[in-house]
C-alpha positions as MATLAB code, in Angstrom:
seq = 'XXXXXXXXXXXXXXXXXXXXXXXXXXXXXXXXXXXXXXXXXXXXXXXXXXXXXXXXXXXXXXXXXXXXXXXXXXXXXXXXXXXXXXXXXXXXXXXXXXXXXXXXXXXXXXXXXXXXXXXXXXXXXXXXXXXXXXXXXXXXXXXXXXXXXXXXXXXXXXXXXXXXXXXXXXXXXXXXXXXXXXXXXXXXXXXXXXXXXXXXXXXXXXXXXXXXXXXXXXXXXXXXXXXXXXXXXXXXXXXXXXXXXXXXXXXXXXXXXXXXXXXXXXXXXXXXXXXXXXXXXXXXXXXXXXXXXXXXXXXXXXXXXXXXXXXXXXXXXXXXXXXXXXXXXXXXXXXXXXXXXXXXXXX';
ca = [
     120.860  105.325  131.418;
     118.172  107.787  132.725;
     118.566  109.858  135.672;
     115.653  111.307  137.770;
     115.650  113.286  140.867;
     113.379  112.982  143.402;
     112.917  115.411  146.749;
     111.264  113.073  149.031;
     108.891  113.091  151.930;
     110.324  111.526  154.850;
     109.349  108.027  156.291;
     106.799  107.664  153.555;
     106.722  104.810  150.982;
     105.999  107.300  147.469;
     104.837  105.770  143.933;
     105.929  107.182  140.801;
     105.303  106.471  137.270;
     108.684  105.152  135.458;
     109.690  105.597  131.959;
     108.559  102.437  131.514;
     104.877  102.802  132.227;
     105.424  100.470  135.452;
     105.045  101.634  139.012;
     107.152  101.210  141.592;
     107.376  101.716  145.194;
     110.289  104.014  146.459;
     111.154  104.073  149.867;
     112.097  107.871  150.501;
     114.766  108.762  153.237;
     115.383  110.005  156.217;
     116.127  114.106  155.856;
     118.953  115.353  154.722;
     120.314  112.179  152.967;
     120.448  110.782  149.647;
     119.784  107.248  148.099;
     120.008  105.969  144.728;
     118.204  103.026  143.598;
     117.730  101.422  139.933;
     114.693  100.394  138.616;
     115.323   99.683  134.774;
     117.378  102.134  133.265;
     116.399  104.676  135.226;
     118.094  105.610  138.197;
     116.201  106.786  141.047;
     117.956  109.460  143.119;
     115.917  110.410  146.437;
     116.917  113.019  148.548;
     115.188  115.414  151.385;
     117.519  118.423  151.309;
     116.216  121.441  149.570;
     119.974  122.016  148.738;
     120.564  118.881  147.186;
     120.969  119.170  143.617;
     121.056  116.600  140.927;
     122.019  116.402  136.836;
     118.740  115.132  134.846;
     115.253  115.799  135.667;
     113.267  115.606  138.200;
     110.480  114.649  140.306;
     108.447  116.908  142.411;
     106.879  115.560  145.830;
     103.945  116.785  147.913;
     104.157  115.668  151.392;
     103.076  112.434  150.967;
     103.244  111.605  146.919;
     105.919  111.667  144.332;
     104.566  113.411  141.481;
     106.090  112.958  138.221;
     107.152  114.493  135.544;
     108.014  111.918  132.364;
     109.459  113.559  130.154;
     112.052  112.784  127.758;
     114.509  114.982  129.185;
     117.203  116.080  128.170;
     115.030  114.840  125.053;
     115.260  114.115  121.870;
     114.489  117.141  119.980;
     116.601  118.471  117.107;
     115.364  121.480  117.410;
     114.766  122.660  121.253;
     116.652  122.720  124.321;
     114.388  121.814  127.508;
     115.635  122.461  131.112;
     113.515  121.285  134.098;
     114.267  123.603  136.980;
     113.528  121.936  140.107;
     113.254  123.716  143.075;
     110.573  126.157  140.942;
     108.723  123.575  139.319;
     109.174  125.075  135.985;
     110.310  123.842  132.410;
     112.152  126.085  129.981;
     112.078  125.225  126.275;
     114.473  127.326  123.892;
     113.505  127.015  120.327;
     116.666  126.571  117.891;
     115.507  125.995  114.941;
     117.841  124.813  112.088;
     118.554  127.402  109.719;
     115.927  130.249  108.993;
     114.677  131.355  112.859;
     111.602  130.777  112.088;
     108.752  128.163  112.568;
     110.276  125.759  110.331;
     108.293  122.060  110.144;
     111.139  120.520  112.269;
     110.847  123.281  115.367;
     107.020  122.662  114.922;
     107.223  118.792  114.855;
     109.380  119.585  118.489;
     107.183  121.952  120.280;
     104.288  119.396  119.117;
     106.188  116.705  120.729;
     106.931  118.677  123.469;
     103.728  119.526  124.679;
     101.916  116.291  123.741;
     104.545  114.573  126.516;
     103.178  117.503  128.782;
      99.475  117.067  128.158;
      99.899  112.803  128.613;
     101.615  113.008  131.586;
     100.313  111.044  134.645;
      99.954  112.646  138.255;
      99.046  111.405  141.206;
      98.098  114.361  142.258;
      95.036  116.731  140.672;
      97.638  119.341  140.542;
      99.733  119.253  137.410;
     103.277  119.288  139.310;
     104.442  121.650  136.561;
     103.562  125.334  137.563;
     105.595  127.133  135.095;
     106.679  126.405  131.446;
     109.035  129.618  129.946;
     109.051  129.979  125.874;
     112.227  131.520  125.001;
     115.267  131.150  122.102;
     118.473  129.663  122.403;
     119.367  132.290  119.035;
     120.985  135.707  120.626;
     118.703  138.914  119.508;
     116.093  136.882  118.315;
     112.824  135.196  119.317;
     111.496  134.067  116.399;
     110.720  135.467  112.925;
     107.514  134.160  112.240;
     106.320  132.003  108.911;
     108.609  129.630  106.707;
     107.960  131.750  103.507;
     110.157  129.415  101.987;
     107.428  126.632  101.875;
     104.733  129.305  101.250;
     106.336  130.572   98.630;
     107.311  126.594   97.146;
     103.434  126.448   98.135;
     102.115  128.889   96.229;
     104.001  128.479   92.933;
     103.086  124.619   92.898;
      99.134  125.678   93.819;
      99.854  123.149   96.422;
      97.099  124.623   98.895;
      97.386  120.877  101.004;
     100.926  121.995  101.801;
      99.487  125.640  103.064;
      97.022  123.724  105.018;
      99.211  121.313  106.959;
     101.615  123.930  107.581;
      98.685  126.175  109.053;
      97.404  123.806  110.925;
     100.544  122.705  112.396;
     101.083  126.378  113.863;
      97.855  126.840  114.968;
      97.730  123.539  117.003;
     100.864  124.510  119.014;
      99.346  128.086  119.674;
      96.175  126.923  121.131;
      97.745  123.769  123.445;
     100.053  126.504  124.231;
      96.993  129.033  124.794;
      95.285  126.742  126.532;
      97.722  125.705  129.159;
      98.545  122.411  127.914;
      94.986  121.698  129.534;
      96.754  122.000  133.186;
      97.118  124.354  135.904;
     100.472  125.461  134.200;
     101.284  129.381  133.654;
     103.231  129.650  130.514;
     105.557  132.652  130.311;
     107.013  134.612  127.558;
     110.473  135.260  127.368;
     111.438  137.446  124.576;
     115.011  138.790  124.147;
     114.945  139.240  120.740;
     112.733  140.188  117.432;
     109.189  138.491  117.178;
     107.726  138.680  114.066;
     104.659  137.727  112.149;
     104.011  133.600  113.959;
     106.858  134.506  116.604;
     104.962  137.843  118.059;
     101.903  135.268  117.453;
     103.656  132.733  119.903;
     104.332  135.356  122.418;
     101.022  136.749  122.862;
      99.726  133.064  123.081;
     101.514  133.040  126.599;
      99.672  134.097  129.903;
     102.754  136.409  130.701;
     105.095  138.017  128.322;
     108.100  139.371  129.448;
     110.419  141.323  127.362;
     114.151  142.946  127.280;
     114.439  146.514  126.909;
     114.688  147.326  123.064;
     113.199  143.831  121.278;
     111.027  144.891  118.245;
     107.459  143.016  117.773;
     105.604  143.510  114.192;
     103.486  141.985  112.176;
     104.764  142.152  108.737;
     102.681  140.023  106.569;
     100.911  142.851  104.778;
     104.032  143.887  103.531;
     103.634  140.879  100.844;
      99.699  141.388  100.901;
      98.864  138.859  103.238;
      97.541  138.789  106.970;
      98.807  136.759  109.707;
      96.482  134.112  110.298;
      97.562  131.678  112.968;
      96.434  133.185  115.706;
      97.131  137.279  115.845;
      93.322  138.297  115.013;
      91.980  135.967  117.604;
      94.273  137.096  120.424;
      94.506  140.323  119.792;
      90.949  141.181  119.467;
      90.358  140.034  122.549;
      93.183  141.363  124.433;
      92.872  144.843  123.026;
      89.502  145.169  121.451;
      88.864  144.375  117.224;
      89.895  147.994  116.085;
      93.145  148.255  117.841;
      93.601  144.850  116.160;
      93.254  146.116  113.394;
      95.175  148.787  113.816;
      98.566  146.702  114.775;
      98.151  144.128  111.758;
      97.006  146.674  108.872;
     100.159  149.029  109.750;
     102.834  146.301  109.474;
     104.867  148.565  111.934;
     107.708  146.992  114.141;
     106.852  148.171  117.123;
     109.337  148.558  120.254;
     108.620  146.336  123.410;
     108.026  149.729  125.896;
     105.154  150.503  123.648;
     103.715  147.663  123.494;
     103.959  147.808  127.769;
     102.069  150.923  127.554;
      99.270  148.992  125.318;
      99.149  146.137  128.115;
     100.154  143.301  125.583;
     104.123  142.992  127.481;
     103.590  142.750  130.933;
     106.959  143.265  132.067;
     109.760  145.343  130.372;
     113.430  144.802  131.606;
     116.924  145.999  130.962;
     118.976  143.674  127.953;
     120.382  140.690  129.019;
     118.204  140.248  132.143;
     115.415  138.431  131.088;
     115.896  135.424  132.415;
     116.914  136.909  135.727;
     113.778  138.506  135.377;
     111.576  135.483  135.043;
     113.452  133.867  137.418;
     112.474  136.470  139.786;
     108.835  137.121  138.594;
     108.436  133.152  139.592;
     109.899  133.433  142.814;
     107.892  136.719  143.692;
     104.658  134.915  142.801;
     104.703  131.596  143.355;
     102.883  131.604  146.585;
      99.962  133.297  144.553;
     100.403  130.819  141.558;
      96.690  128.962  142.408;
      95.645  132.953  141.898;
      97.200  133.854  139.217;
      95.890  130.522  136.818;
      92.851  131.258  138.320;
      92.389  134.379  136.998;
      94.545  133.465  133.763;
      92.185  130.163  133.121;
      88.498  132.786  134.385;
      89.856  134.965  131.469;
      89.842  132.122  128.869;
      86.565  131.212  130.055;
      85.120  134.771  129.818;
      85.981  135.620  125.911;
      86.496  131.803  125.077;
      88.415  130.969  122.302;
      87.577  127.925  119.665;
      90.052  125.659  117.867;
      87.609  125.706  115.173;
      87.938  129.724  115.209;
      91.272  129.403  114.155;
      90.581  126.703  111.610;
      88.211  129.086  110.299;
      90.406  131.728  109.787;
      93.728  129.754  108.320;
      90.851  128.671  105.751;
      90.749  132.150  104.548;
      94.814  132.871  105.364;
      95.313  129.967  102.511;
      93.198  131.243  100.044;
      94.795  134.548  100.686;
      98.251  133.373  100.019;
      96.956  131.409   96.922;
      96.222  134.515   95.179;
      99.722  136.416   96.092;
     100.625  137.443   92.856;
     104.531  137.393   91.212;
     105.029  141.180   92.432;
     103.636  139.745   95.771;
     106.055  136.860   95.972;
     109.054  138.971   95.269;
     108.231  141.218   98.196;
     108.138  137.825  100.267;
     111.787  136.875   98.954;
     112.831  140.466  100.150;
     111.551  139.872  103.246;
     113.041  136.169  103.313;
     116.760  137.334  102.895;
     116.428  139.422  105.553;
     115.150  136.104  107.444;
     118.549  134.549  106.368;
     120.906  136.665  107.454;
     120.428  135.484  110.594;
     120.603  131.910  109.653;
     122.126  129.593  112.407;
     123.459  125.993  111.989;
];
């Protein structure tokens, strides 16, 4: 049985949208108090108290309207944990992929999942209900470490360029519904504790804020193997820092620390190891009166030095005929690299 929690608005009869697609009338209560109620097999739990706290998520209330959040939490995804926090209006998903931490299909397949629940979701209200979604791992000193060069490099020995093309476009889709918001008035945070490499320093910069612990590495390390990372990095970057400095960070291949990539503007917020989450805890509560602001100025920004799905299509056109012409000494270099990716497989 499903479990919702709702903080209601006192002596007002509130709708909300239940798993089922039906609505239903709830009669909210009088402060302070609780009540339960089934509808289905959900179970409705209503309750005024701002200290009231409930298992399983929940849904948010103006004064006068439950809005709600349907997703399938705690969900059924192999490969993420999601957490709705209530009292801040703001979703966590921790990528955990199995084996490799990288993008594998299955993480992908998630995190599309994931946000496609997000983007379908039905308010009663214009305002999305969601304020703040947090991208983070569940994998200790990591983020994530970009590509699956396994399948590139299965790929690219079988000349099987459909294979390079799904993948790509896979990534690419959850950057830019990830870039974009989800399409709602949602600020999307990044939480990095760990190493983001090549698609996971990708993923990071595709958030409106990036937040980092002291000491995490970011790099780009494609043209190690003679490739460029091309789901994403050349778009954002370019227009965060300008094309040359672009340039710059994915011709080098360096890892570079997250305190000097403060001082270049991309992490907004640097903070001692192991307080991350603290941190963004904090940031949220610090500035969620100013949250209509803040996506305001996030959303103006998009709008200013707009970025195209089909700009990215464009470019994972020329990332796969790139990798198609890797050569054996090439490919090698990629296994290198790979091993490294394994030692910190998980189960």
């Amino acid at each position: 049985m499903d479990t919702v929690s709702v903080r209601g608005a006192s002596g007002q009869l509130a709708r909300s949208k239940i798993a089922d697609g039906s609505r239903r009338e709830v009669p909210a209560v009088r402060r302070n108090s609780v009540n339960a109620k089934q509808i289905g097999n959900t179970s409705i739990v209503v309750s005024d108290d701002p200290s009231f706290v409930a298992d399983g998520p929940a849904i948010f209330t103006t004064d006068k309207v439950l809005r709600t959040l349907s997703l399938p939490f705690p969900g059924n995804y192999s490969q993420l944990n999601t957490r709705l926090e209530r009292d801040n209006a703001t979703l966590w998903c921790e990528m955990q992929p199995h084996g490799p931490q990288s993008f594998t299909p299955g993480l992908l397949h998630d995190l599309n999942q994931l946000q496609r629940a997000i983007r379908k979701d039905s308010l009663d209200s214009a305002d999305s209900g969601l304020d703040y979604y947090v991208l983070c791992s569940a994998s200790p000193g990591i983020f994530n470490l970009g590509g699956d060069l396994g399948l590139f490099e299965q790929a690219i020995v079988k000349r099987d360029r459909n294979a390079l093309v799904r993948y790509a476009h896979d990534c690419i889709n959850v950057l830019y519904t990830n870039y974009l918001s989800f399409g709602r008035r949602t600020i999307t945070i990044g939480l990095v504790e760990g190493d983001a490499l090549g698609g996971g320093f990708e993923a990071a910069l595709s958030c409106d804020v990036l937040i980092a612990e002291a000491g995490t590495k970011f790099g780009l390390p494609e043209v190690l193997f003679n490739l460029f990372p091309g789901m994403g990095a050349f778009s954002i970057l370019g227009r965060q820092l300008g094309q040359t400095a672009a340039r710059e960070i994915i011709q080098s291949g360096r890892i570079y620390q997250a305190e000097e990539l403060r001082q270049r503007g991309l992490v907004h917020m640097v903070v001692p190891q192991g307080e991350g989450r603290q941190a963004v805890r904090q940031y949220i509560a610090r500035n969620q009166g100013r949250h209509n602001a803040h996506y305001g100025m996030y959303e103006s920004a998009r709008r200013v030095a707009p970025l195209e799905f089909s700009e990215l299509v464009s470019v994972i056109d020329v990332w796969v005929d790139s990798a198609l012409c890797l050569s054996s000494r090439d490919l090698r270099r990629m296994r290198r690299i790979m091993k490294a990716q394994s030692t910190y497989h998980t189960t």
